[in-house]
Structures are given as structure tokens and as C-alpha cells.
C-alpha positions in Angstrom: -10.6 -143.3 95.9 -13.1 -141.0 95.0 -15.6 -141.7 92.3 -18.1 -139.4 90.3 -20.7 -139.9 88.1 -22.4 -136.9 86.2 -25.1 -136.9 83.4 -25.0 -133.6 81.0 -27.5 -132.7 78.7 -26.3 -131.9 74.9 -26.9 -128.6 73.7 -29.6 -128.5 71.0 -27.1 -126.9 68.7 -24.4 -129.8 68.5 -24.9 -132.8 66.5 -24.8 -135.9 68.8 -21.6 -136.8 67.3 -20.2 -133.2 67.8 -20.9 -133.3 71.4 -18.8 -136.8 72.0 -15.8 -135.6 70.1 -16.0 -132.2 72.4 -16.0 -134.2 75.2 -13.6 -136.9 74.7 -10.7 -134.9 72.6 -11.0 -131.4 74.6 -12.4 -132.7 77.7 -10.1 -135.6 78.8 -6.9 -133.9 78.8 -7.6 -131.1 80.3 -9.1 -134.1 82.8 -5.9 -135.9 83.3 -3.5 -132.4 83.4 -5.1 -132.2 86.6 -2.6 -133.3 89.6 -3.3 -136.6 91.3 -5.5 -137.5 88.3 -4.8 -141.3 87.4 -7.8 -142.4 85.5 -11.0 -140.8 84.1 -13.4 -142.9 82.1 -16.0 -141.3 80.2 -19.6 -143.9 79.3 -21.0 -142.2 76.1 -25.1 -142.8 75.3 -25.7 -145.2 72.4 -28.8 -145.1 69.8 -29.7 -148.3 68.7 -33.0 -147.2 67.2 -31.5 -145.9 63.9 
């Protein structure tokens, strides 16, 4: 098994909700089209200081 872990930075032009949606509706499929690709797991940031 090979596991990786990644941080990205959001672009200053996408709201913070833009930037999850991005990544976890265009993203993850693209993700798991890949051959040999049984799981991917994306960890989004939280803001509890609303």
C-alpha cells in the first residue's frame, strides 16, 4: 500500500466553499478512474471560529 498526504493552498479567488466542491465533485473521480485506484479519502480544513 502506498499512502499520500498533500496540503494545497486555496486560491485567493475561490470562496472556501468553492474550493471543497472543486475538489471533492471534479477531483475524486477523476481520482478513482485511475487503474489500481481502490480508495482515496480527502480531510477537508474546518473553521470553527465563525
Amino acid at each position: 500500500m502506498i499512502k499520500r498526504m498533500g496540503l494545497f493552498q486555496r486560491r485567493q479567488d475561490l470562496t472556501q466553499t468553492q474550493f471543497g466542491a472543486y475538489w471533492g465533485k471534479k477531483h475524486s473521480p477523476l481520482m478513482m478512474r485511475m487503474p489500481k485506484f481502490l480508495h482515496y479519502t480527502q480531510n477537508h480544513r474546518l473553521d470553527l471560529a465563525q
